[in-house]
Each structure stands twice: as structure tokens, then as C-alpha cells.
N, C-alpha and C positions, 0 to 999 in steps of 0.2 A: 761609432758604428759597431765595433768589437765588444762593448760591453752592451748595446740594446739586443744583439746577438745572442750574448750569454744570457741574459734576462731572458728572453722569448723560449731559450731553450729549457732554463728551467723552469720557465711557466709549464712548457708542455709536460716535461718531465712530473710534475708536480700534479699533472690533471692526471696523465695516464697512472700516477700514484693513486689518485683518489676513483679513480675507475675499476682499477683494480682491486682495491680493495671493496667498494662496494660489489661489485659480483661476486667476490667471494662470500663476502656475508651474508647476499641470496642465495646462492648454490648451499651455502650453508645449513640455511634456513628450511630448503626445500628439500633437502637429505634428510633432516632432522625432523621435518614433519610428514616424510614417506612411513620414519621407521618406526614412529612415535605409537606405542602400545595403543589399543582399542577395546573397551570391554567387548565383552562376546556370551551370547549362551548358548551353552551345549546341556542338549539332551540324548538318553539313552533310552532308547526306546516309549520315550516322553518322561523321562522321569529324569529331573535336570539335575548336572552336576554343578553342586553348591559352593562355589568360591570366586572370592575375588580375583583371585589373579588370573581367573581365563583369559585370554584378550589373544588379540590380530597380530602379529607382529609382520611385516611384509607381507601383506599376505598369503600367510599363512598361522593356523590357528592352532593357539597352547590351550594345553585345557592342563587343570590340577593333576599330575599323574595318583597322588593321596585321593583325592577325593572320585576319580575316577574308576583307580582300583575297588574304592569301596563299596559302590555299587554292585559290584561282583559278589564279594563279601572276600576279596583278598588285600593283600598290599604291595605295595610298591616301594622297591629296598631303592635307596640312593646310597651309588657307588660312594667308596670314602673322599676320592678325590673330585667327589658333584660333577663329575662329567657326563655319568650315564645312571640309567634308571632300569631298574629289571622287575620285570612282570609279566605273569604269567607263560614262565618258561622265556621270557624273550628280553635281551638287554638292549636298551634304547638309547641310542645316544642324541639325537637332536631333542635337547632341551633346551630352555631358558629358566632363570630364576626371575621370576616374579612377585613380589611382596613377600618376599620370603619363604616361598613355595617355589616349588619345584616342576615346572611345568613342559610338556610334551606334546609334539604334535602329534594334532588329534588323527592323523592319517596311520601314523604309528602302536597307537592305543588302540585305534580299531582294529587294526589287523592283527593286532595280540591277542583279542579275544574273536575272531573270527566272523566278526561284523559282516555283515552281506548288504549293508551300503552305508555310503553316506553322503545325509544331503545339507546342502547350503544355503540358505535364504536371505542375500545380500541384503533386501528390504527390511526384512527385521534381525539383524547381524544372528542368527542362531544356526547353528549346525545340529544336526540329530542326525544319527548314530542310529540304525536296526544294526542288533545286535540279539536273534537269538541261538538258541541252542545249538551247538556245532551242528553240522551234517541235513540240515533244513535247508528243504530246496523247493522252488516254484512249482505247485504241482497245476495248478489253473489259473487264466486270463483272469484277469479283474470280472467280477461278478457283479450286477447292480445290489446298489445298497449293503454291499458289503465287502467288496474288494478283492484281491488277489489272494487264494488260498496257497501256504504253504506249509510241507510237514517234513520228517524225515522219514521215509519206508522204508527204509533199508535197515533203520533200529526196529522198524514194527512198528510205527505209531498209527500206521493205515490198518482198518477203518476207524477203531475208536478215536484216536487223536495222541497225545493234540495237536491242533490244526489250527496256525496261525494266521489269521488278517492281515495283510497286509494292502496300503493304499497310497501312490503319488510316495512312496518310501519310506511309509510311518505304519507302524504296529495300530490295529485298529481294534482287533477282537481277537480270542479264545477260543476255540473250538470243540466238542467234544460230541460222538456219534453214538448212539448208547441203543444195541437192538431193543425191541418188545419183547421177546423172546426171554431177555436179559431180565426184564422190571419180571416179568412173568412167575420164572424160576427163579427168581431172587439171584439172581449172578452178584457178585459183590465186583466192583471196579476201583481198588483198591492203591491209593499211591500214583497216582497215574503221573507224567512228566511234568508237564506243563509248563510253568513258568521257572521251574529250578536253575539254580545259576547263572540267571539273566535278571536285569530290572523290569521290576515289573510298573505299572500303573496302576492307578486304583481303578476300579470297575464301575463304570456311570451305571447301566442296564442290564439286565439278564432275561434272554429270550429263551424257552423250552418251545419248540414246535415239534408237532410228531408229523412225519413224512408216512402216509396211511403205504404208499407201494416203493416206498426207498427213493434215489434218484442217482444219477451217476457216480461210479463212486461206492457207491454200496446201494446195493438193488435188495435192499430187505426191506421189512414194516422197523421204522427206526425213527427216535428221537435226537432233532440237533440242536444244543447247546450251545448256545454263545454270549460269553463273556466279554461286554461291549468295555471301548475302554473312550469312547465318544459317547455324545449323545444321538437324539433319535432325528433332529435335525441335522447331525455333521454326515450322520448314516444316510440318509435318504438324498443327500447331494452327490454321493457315490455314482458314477453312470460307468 
């Protein structure tokens, strides 16, 4: 009896061995494919930052700090001891390395150049990043067929511009207000801001309308400029 005893014990002994080690191999499993990288695309201002090692990591999203600096047209110093990352005035320390790149969250990177949002599109894994010119702020509700105007007045870009599109949190058009007055007397509008120090897109369309009595905003005889960065389809789904 003493020894079917000892037997049965170490039967059980032997299952709760083999029990336990399978759950761990599944918790195992299931750690290692929460934390398991994801590619990803990030763009700025639709103009996408080009590398491999963007991806998900818990998420939350690395993007290239090199390749993201570059868009700006700066760089990005990696500390000696690859802990942190400095750019644009700001030392970053939540990085990972990835394929050998140096990567940063992209909530981090935004906010070093002064990004005014960022959005996430789980469906198609891409983040985009509006990111323009410092000191640019919502000046009007979304407008049909052409979106949310925003500019800086405080530098003076009101009336002439520029005057950003924005739409659903994507750079859509260019803006620029040019009186009659102006074309008349030959006024030259010389260097104007625009897209300096920001990513730009390349330009689908270009609209000249002359507004014969002005409209809100500037109440003169004036021509409005915009430099679409859609087409005339993406524009006209605007409401």
C-alpha cells in the first residue's frame, strides 16, 4: 500500500510538473507576441518618414529619430552612451534601437518640433504628424471643399498668408490672399513663408479665384491662391 502511495504521489507530482511548465511556455508566448515589433507608417504632414525600423512596440510608435530629423532639414545627435537622442533643442530619452537605427517615440519627436497634432489610423497602422510652422493657430471651422483654415497673426501672415488647410488632422492646401490693388500697382510679394521649415507635399492642383467684393477675413477686391496638396475629388468630399 506504501509504495502505490508513493507512486500515485509522484504521478501527480509529475502532472503538476508538466502543467506547469506548459503555462509558462504560453504566458511565455503571449508576452513575447504583445511586445513583438510591428512595421508602421509615419508621415509629416503627408510626406512619409522613409525607414525600416518604424514599427509598434507596445503600443506605442518608434519612428527613425535620423530620418525624421531630416525632414526638417536638421539632425539628430545620439547620446555616446545610446541612451537618449537630442533634437531640436530637446533631449529624448524613450528610445529603442531597431535594425540598427535609433528610434523614438513618435509623441516625443512631435513635440520637439511643435506639431499641433497627431493622428493614428489603427486600420491602416500609419500615424501622421501636422506639424506646421511654430505659432499657427485655428483661425476657422472646417469650410466646405476645403477645410479648416489656419495661420499665425501674430507674425503678420494675416491677410496675405500663408494660410494653411487643414482637414480630419491632415495638411490639405496653401493659401495665399493677394489684393487687386496689389496686381494693379505691381506690389511685389516677395519670400513669403509658406512652407519653410516644415515637410512639405508636392502640389496636385492650383486654384487662382478672384473674390470681385473680398469675403470674411479681408473685405477687399482680392485673389485667393491655393496650393492643393489633394486632388479635386479628395477636395470636394470635404463637408
Amino acid at each position: 500500500m506504501g509504495e502505490k502511495k508513493t507512486m500515485k504521489k509522484q504521478g501527480a507530482m509529475l502532472l503538476m510538473l508538466v502543467f506547469i511548465m506548459l503555462a509558462g511556455g504560453t504566458a511565455a508566448s503571449a508576452h513575447a507576441g504583445h511586445s513583438k515589433p510591428h512595421e508602421l507608417t509615419v508621415l509629416v504632414n503627408g510626406v512619409p518618414v522613409q525607414s525600416a525600423a518604424n514599427h509598434l512596440w507596445d503600443g506605442k510608435a518608434y519612428v527613425s529619430a535620423a530620418q525624421f530629423a531630416r525632414l526638417f532639414h536638421q539632425e539628430a545627435t545620439v547620446s555616446e552612451d545610446h541612451q537618449s537622442v537630442a533634437f531640436n533643442g530637446q533631449k529624448i530619452t524613450d528610445i529603442r534601437w531597431q535594425q540598427g537605427e535609433a528610434t523614438v517615440w513618435v509623441q516625443e519627436l512631435a513635440r520637439a518640433v511643435h506639431a499641433q497634432n497627431i493622428g493614428w489610423d489603427q486600420e491602416q497602422g500609419e500615424v501622421y504628424v501636422l506639424a506646421l510652422p511654430q505659432g499657427s493657430v485655428q483661425i476657422t471651422p472646417v469650410v466646405p471643399a476645403m477645410g479648416e483654415h489656419w495661420s499665425n497673426p501674430q507674425a503678420g501672415d494675416l491677410p496675405t498668408g500663408p494660410i494653411y488647410g487643414v482637414y480630419n488632422g491632415k495638411l490639405v492646401f496653401l493659401e495665399y490672399m493677394i489684393a487687386k490693388d496689389d496686381f494693379v500697382k505691381g506690389t511685389d510679394h516677395i519670400n513669403l513663408a509658406g512652407m519653410k521649415g516644415v515637410p512639405s507635399p508636392s502640389v496636385v492642383q492650383l486654384d487662382i479665384e478672384f473674390q470681385a467684393t473680398g469675403h470674411e477675413g479681408f473685405e477687399v477686391p482680392h485673389y485667393d491662391i491655393h496650393a492643393y496638396f489633394i486632388s479635386e475629388e479628395e477636395q470636394q468630399k470635404i463637408k
